[in-house]
DODODREN-45651 format. One record per residue: y, z, x of N, C-alpha, C in turn; chain; residue number from 1. Coordinates in Angstrom, 1 decimal, padded with zeros to 4 digits, always signed. Each point is the difference from the previous one (the first is absolute). Last residue first. Example, Ala and Ser with C-alpha at 12.3 -4.5 7.8 and 13.67 -1.06 7.14 Angstrom:
BEGIN
(pt (-002.2,+007.1,+012.8),(+001.1,+000.0,+000.9),(+001.1,+000.8,-000.8),"A",2),
(pt (-005.7,-000.1,+000.3),(+001.2,+000.0,-000.9),(+001.2,+000.0,+000.9),"A",1),
This chain:
BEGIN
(pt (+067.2,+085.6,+131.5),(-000.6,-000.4,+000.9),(+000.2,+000.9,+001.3),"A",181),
(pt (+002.0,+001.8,-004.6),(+000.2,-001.1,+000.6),(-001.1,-000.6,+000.8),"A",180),
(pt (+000.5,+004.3,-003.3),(+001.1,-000.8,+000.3),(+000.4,-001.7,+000.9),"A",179),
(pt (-005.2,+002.5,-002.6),(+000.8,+000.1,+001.0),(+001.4,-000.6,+000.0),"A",178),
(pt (-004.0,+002.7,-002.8),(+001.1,-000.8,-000.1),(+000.8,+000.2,+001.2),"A",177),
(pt (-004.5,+001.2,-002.6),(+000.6,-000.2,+001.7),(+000.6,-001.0,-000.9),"A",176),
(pt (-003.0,+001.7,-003.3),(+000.4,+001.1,+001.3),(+000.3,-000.4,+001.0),"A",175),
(pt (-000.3,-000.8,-005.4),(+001.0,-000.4,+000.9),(-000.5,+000.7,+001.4),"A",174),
(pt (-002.6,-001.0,-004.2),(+000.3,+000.8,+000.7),(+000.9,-000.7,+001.0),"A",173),
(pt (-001.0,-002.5,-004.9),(-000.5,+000.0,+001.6),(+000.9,+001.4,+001.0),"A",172),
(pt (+000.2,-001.1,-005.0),(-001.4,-000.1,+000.0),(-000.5,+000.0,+001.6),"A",171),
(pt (+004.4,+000.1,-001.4),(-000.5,+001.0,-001.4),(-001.3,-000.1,+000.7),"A",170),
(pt (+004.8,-001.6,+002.1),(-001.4,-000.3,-000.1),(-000.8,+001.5,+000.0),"A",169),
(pt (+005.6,-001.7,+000.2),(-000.7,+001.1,-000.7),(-001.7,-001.0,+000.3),"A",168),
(pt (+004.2,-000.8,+001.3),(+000.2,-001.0,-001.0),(-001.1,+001.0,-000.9),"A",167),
(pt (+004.6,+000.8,+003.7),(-001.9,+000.0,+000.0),(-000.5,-000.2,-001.7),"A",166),
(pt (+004.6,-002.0,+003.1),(-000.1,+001.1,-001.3),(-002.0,+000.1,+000.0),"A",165),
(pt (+003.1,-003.2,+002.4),(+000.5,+001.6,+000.6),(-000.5,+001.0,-000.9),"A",164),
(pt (-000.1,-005.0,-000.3),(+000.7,+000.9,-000.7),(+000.3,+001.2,+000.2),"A",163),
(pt (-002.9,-003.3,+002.4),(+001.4,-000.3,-000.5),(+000.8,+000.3,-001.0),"A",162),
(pt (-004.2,+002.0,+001.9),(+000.9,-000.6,+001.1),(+001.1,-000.5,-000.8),"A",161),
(pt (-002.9,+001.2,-002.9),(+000.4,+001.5,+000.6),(+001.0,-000.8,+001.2),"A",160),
(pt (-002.6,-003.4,-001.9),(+001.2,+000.4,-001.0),(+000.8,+001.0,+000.4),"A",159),
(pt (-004.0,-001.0,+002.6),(+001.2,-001.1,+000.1),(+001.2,+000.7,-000.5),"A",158),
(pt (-003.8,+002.1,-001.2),(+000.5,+000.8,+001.9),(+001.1,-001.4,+000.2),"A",157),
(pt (-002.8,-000.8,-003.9),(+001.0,+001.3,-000.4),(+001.0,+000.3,+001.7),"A",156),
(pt (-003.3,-003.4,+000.2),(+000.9,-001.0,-000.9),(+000.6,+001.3,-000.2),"A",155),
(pt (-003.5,+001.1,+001.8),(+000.6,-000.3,+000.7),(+001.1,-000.9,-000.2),"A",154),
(pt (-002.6,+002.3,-003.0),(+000.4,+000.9,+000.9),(+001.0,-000.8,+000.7),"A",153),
(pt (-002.8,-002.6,-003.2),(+001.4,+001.0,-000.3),(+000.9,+000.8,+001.0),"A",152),
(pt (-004.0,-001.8,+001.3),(+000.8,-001.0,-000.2),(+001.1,+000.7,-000.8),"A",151),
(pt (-003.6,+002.5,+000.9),(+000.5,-000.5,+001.6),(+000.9,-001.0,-000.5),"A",150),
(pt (-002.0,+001.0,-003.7),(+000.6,+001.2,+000.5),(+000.6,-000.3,+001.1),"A",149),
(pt (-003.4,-003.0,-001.1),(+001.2,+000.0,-001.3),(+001.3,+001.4,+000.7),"A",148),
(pt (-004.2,-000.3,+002.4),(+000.7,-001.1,+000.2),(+001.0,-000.2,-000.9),"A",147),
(pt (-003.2,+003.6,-000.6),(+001.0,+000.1,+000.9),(+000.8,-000.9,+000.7),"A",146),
(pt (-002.4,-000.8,-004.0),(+000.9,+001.2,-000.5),(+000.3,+000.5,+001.6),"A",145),
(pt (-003.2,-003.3,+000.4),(+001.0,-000.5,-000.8),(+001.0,+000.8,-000.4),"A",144),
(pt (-003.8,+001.9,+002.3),(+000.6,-000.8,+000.6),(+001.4,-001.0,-000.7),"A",143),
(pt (-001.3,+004.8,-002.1),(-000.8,-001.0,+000.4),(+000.7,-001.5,+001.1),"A",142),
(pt (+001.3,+005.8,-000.3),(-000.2,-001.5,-001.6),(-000.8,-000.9,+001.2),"A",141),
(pt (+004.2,+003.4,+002.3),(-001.7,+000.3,-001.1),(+000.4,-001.0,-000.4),"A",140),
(pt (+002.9,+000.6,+004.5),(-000.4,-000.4,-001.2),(-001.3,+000.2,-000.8),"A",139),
(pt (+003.7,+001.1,+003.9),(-000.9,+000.5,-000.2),(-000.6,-000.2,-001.3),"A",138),
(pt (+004.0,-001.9,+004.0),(-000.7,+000.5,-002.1),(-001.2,+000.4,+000.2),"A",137),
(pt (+005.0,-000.6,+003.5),(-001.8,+000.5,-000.2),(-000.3,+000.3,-001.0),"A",136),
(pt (+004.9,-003.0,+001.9),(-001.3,+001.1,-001.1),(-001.3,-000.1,-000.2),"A",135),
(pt (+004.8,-001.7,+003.1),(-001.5,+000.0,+000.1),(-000.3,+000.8,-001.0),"A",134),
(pt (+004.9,-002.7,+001.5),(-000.4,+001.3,-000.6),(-001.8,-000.6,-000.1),"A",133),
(pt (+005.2,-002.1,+002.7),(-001.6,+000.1,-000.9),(-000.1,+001.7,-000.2),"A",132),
(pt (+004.5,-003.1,+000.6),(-000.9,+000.3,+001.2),(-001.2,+000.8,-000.4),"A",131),
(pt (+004.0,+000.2,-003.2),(-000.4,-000.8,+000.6),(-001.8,+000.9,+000.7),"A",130),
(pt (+004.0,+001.1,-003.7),(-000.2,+001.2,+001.4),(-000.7,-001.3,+000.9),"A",129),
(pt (+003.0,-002.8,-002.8),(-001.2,+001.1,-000.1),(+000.2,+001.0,+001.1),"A",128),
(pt (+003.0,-004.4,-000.4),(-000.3,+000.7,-001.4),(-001.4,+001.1,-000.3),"A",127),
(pt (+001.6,-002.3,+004.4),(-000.5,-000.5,-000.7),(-000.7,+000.3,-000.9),"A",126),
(pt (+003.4,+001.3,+003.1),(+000.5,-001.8,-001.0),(-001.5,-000.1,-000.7),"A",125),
(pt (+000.6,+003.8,+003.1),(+000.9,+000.2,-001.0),(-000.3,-000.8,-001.1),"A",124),
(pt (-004.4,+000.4,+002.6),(+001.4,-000.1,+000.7),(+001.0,+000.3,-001.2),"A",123),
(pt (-005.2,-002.1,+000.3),(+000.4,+000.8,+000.4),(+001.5,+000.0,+000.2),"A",122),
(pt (-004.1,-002.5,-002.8),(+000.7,+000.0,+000.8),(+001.1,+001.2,+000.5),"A",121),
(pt (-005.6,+000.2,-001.4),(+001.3,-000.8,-000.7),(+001.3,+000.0,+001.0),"A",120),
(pt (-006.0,+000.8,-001.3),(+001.2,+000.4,+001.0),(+001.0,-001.2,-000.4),"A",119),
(pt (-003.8,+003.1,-001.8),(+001.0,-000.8,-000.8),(+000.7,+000.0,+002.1),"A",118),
(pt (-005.2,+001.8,-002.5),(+000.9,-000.3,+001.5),(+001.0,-001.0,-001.2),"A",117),
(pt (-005.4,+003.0,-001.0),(+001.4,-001.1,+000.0),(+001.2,+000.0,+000.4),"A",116),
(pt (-005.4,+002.1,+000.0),(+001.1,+000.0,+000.8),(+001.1,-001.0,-000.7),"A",115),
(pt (-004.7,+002.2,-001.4),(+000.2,-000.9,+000.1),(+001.6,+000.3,+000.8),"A",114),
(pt (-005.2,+001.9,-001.4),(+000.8,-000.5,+000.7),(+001.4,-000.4,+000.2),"A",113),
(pt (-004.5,+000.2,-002.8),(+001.4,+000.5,-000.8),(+001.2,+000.8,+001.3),"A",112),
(pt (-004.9,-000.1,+001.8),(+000.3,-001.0,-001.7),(+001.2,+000.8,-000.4),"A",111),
(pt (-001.1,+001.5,+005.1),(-000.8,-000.1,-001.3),(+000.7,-000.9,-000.7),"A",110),
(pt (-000.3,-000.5,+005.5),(+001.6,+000.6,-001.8),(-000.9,-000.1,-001.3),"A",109),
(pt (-001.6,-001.6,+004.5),(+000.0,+001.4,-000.2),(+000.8,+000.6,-000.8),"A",108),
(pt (-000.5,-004.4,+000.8),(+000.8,+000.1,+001.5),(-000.1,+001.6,-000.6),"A",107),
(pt (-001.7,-001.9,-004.1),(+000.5,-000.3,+000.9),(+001.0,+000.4,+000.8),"A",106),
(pt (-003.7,+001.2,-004.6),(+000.8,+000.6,+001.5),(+000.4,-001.6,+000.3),"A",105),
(pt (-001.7,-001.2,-004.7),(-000.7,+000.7,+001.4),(+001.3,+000.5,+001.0),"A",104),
(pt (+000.1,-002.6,-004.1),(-000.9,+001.2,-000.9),(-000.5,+000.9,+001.5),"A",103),
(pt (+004.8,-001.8,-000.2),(-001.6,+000.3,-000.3),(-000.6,-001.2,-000.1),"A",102),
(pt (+004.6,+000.8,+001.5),(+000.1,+000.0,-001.4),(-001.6,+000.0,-000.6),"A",101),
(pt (+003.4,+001.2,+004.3),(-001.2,+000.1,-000.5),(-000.1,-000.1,-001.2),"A",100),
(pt (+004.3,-001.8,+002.9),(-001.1,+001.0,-000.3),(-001.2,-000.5,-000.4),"A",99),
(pt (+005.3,-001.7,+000.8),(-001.2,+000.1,+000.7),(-001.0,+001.1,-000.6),"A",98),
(pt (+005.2,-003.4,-001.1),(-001.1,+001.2,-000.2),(-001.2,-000.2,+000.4),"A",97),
(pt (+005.7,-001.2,+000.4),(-001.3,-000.2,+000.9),(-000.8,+001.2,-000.9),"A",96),
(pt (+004.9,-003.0,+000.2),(-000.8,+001.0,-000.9),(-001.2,-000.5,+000.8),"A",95),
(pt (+005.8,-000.8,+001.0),(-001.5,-000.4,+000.1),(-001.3,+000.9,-000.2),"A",94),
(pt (+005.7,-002.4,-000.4),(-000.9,+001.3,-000.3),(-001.5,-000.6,+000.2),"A",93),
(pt (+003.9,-002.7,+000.6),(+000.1,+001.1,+000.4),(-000.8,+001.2,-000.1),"A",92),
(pt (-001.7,-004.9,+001.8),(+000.3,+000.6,-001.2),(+001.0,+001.3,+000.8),"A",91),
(pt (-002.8,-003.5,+001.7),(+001.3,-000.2,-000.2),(+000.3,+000.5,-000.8),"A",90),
(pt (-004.4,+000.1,+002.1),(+000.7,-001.2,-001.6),(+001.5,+000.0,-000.1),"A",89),
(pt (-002.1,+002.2,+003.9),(-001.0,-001.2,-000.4),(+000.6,-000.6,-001.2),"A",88),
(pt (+001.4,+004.3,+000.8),(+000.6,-001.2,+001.0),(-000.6,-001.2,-000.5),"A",87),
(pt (-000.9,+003.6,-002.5),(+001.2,-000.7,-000.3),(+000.5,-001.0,+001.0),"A",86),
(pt (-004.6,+001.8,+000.0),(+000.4,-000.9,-001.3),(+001.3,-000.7,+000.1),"A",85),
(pt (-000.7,+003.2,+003.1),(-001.0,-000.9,+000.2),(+000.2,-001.1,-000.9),"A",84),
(pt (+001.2,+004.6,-000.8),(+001.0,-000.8,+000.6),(-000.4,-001.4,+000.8),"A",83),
(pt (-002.9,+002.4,-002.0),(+000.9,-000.1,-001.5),(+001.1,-000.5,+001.0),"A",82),
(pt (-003.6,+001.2,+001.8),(-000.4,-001.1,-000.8),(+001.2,-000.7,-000.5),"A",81),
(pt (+000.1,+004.3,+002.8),(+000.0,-001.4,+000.7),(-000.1,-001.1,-000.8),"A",80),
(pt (-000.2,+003.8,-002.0),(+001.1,+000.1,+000.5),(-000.1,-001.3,+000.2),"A",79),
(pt (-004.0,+001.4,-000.9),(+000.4,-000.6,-001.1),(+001.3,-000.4,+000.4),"A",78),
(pt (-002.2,+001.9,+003.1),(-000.7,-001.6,-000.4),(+000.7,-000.3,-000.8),"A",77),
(pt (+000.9,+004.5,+000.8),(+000.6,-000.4,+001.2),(-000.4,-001.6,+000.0),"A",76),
(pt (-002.3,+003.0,-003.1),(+001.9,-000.3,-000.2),(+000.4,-000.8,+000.9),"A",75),
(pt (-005.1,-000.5,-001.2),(+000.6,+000.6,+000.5),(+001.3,+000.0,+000.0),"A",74),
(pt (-004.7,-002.7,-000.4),(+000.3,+001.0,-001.0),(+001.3,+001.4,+001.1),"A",73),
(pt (-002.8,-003.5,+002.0),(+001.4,-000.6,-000.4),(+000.8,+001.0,-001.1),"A",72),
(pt (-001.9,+001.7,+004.9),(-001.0,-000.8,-001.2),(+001.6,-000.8,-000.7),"A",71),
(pt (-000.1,+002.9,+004.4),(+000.8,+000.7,-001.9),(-001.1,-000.7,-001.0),"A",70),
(pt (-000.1,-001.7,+005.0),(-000.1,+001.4,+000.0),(+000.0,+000.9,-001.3),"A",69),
(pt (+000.5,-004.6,+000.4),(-001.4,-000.1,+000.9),(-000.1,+001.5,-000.5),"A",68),
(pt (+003.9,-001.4,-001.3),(-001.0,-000.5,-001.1),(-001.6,+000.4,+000.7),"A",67),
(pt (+004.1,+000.7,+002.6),(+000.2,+000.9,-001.1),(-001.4,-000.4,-001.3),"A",66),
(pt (+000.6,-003.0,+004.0),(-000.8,+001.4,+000.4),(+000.0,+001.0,-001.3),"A",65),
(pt (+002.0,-004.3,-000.8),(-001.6,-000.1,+000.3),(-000.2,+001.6,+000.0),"A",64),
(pt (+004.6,-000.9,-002.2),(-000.5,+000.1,+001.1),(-001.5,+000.3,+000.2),"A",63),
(pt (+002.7,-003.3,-003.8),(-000.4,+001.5,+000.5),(-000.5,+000.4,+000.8),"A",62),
(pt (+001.3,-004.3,-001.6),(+000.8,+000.5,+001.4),(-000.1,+001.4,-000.6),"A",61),
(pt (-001.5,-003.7,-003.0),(+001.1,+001.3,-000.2),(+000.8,+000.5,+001.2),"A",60),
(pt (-003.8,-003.2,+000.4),(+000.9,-000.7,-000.5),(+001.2,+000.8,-000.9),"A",59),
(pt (-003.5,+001.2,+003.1),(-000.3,-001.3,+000.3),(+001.4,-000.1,-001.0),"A",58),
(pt (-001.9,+003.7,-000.7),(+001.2,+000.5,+001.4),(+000.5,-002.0,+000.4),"A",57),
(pt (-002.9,+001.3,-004.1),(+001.4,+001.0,+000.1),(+000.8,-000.7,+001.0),"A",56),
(pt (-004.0,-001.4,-000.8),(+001.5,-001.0,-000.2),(+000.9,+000.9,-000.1),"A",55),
(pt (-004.4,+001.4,+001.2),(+000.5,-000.2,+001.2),(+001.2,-001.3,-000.6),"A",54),
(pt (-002.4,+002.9,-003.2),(+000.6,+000.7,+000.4),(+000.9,-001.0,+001.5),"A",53),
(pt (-001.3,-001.6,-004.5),(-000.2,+000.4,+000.8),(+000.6,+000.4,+001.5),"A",52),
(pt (+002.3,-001.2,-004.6),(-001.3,+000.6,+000.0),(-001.0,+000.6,+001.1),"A",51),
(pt (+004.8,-001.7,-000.9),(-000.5,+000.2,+001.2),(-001.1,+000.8,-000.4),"A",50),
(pt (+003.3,-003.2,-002.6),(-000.9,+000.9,-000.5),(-000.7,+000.1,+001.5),"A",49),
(pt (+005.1,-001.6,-000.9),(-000.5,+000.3,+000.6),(-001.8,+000.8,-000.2),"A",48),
(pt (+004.8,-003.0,-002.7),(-000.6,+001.6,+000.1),(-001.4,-000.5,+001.5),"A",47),
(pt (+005.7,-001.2,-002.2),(-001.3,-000.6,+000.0),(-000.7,+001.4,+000.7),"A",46),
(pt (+004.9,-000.5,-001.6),(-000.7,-000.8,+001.0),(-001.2,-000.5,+000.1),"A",45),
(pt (+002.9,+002.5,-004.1),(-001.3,+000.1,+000.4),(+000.1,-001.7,+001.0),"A",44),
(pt (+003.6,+000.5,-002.8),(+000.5,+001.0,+001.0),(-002.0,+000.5,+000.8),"A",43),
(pt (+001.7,-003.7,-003.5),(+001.2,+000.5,+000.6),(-000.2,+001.3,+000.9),"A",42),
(pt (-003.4,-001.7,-002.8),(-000.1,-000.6,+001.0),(+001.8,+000.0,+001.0),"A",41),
(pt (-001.7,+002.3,-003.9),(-000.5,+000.6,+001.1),(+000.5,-001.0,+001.1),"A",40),
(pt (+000.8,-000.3,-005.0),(+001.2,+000.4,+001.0),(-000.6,-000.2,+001.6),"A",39),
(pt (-003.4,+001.7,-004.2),(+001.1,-001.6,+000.1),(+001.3,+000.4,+001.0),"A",38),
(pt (-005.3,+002.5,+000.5),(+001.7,+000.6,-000.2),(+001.0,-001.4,-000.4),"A",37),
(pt (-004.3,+000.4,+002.3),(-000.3,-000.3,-001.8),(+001.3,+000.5,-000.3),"A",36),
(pt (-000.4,-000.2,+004.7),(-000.1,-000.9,-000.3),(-000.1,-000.4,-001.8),"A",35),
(pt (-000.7,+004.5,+001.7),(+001.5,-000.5,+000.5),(+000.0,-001.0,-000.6),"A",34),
(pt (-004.2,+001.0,-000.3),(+000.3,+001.0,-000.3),(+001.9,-000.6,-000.3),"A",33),
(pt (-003.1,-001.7,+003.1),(+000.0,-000.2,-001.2),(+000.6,+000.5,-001.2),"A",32),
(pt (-000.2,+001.6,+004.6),(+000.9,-001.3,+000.0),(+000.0,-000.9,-001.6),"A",31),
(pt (-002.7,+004.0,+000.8),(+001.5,+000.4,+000.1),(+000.9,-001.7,-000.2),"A",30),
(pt (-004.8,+000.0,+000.4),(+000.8,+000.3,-001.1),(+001.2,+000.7,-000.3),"A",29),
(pt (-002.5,-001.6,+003.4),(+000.5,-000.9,-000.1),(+001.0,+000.2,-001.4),"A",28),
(pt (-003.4,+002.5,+002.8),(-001.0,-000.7,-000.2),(+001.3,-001.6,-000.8),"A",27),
(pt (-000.6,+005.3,+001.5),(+000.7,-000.5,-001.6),(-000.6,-001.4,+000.0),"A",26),
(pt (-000.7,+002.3,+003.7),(-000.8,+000.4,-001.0),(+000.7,-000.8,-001.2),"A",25),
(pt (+002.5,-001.1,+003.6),(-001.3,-000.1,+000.5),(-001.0,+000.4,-001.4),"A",24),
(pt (+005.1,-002.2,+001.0),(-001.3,+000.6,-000.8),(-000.7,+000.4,+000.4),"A",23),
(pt (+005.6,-001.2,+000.7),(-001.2,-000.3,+001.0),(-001.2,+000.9,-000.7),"A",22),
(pt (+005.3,-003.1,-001.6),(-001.3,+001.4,-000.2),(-001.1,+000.0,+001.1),"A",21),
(pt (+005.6,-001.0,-000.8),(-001.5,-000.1,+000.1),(-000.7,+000.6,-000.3),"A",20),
(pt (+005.3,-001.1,-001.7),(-000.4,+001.2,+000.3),(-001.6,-001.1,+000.4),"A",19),
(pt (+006.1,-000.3,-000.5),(-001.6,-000.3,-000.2),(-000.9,+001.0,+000.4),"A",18),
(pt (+005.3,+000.2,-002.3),(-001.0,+000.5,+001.1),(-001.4,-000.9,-000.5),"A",17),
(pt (+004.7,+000.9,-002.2),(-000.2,-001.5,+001.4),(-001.1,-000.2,+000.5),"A",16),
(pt (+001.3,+003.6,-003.6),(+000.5,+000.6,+001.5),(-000.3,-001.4,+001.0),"A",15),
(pt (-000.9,+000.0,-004.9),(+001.2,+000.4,+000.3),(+000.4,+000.0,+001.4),"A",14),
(pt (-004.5,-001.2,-000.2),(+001.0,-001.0,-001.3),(+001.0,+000.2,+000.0),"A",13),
(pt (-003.0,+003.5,+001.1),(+000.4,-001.2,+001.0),(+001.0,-001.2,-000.2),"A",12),
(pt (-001.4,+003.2,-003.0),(+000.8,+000.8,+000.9),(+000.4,-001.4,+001.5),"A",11),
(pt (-002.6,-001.3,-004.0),(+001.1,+000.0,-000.3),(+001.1,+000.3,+001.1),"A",10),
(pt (-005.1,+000.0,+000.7),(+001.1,-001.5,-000.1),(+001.1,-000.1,-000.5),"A",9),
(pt (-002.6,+004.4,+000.2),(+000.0,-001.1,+001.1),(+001.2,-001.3,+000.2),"A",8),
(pt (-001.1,+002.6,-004.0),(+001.1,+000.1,+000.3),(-000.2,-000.5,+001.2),"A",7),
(pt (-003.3,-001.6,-001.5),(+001.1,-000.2,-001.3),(+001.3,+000.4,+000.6),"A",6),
(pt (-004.6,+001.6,+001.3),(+000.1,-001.2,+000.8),(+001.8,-000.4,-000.3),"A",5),
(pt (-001.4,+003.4,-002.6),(+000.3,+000.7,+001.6),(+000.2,-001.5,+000.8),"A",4),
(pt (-001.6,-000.1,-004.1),(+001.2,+000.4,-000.6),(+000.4,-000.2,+001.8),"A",3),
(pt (-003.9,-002.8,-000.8),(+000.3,+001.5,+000.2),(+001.8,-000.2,-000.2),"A",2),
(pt (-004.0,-003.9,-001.2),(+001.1,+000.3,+000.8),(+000.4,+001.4,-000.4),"A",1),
């Protein structure tokens, strides 16, 4: 269990808030990850592993064409995922990671790919800047060391959402950060 998983369930813990997951490279271990946390079950709904690509849209409700046209390695997939998760489970917060975690390209995204997505609720009442955020990683190491990383990342872009405060990632280039959907 991660320190990062740790404050997950605390921050949550305080603020009422549940939270999903939707996987694709990670493969589950975000949800794992959370789940090794004692408490978790007070605020982790449940998780979604959309390994391939045509459960994205079959059971996330990410848009076919955007998947036909983008692939799945992408912000605009991850966005969808991550609010995808939250409807589908009932959650207020919803986490999505997509990418390349090797040893080969896919949809034309070299190795260490990867995209993660927070979408969360929006408006005065509901204790955040809300309504989602996308980050583009650009990850080194081996498939395991970019799946370990995709999992911090996207458990840090949570924390950043409900604290308003950036949490700092040492090992993954930040280059796209978007405000919302």
């Amino acid at each position: 269990m991660s320190s990062t998983a740790a404050d997950v369930v605390r921050l949550l813990s305080v603020k009422d808030g549940t939270v999903a997951v939707a996987e694709s490279l990670t493969g589950g271990l975000v949800a794992a990850e959370i789940t090794a946390v004692p408490g978790a079950s007070k605020v982790f709904r449940g998780s979604v592993t959309a390994y391939a690509t045509p459960l994205k849209h079959e059971l996330l409700g990410v848009d076919a064409d955007l998947l036909e046209r983008r692939g799945a390695v992408d912000a605009q997939v991850a966005a969808q995922m991550a609010a995808g998760a939250r409807k589908l489970l009932g959650a207020d917060w919803g986490l999505a990671t997509t990418g390349v975690a090797g040893p080969d390209p896919q949809d034309g995204q070299p190795v260490g790919t990867v995209f993660v997505a927070v979408a969360g609720p929006v408006g005065p009442d509901s204790g955040s800047a809300g309504g989602g955020k996308v980050r583009a990683l650009r990850l080194n190491g081996d498939r395991a060391e970019i799946r370990r990383e995709s999992v911090r990342s996207v458990l840090a872009l949570l924390i950043e959402e409900l604290t308003g405060e950036q949490t700092g990632n040492e090992r993954a280039q930040d280059t796209e950060q978007n405000g919302g959907f």
